[in-house]
Structures are given as C-alpha cells and as structure tokens.
C-alpha positions in Angstrom: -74.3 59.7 48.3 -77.0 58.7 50.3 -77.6 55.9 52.9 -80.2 54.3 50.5 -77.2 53.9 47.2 -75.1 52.8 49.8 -77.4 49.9 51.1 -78.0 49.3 47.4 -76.4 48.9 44.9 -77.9 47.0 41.5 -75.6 44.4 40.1 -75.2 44.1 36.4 -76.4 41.5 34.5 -73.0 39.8 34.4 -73.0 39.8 38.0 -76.7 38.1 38.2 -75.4 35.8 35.6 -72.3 34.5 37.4 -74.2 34.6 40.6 -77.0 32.0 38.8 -74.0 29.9 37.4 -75.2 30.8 34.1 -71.5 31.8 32.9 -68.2 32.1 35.1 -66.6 34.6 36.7 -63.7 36.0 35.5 -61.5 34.2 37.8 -63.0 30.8 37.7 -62.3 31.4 33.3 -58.9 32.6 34.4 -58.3 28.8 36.5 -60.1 26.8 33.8 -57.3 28.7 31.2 -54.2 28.6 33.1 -55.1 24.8 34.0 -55.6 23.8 30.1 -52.2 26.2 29.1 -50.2 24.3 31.9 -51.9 20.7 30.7 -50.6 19.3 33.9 -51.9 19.3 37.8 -51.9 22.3 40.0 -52.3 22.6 43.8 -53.9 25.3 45.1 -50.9 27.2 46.0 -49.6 26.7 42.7 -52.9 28.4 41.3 -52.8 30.9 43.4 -49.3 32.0 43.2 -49.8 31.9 39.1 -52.6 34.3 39.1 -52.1 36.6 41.9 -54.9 35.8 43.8 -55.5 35.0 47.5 -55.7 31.0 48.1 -59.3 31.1 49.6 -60.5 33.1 46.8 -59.2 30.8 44.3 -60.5 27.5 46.3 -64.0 29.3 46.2 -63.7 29.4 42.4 -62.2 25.7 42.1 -65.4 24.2 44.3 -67.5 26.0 41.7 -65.5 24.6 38.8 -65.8 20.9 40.7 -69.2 21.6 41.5 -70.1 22.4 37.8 -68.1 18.9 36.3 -65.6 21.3 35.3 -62.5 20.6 37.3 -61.5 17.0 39.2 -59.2 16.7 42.2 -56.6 14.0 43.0 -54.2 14.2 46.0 -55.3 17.9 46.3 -53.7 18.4 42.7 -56.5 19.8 40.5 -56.8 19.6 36.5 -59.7 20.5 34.0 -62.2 17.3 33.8 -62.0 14.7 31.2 -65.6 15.0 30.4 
C-alpha cells in the first residue's frame, strides 16, 4: 500500500451522509432505539453500559441527537423528544 491510499482514503456515501447530518450513524440510531424500547430516562452511563460503547463516544452521538431536536436532557437523564 502506498503512502498516498494511506493519506487517503474515500469515504462512502453513507459516511458523507452521516457526516452532513443527512441520516444518523449507526450508533446515534442505536441510542434513539434503546431510548424508545426502555420508554424511560437514561444517564449516560446507563447508555453506555447498555450498548457497549465507551461513554464519550456515546455523549458525542447524544449532543447530535439534542442538537438535531431529537433527544432532551433533564438532570443529566436523557429521553427521545416529545416533538
């Protein structure tokens, strides 16, 4: 492999698309389903424990979510919107 494919690499079009905020990642899908199968409030360890995931990675996807209307925040418990 050369220096240039390592410098580069193209992303896929589902990779530009989740970058845009066209559609979500697979994790933030992951949070907004666990959140609506639990129907109750989760903290952020709570989320993270349930899917396996580190809790920065999973706070990156949640200020997404909140960023896109998506999730809400109360007493650092989060749940989907009620938009």
């Amino acid at each position: 492999m050369s220096l240039e494919q390592l410098i580069y690499k193209p992303k896929s079009l589902r990779d530009r698309l989740v970058e845009l905020g066209v559609i979500m990642g697979k994790l933030e899908e992951t949070i907004v389903s666990t959140l609506k199968t639990t129907g109750d409030q989760l903290t952020l360890a709570e989320l993270s424990e349930r899917l396996g995931e580190s809790e920065k990675k999973v706070f990156k996807a949640l200020r997404k979510l909140f960023q896109k209307g998506q999730v809400e925040s109360e007493n650092r418990r989060y749940r989907l919107s009620s938009q």
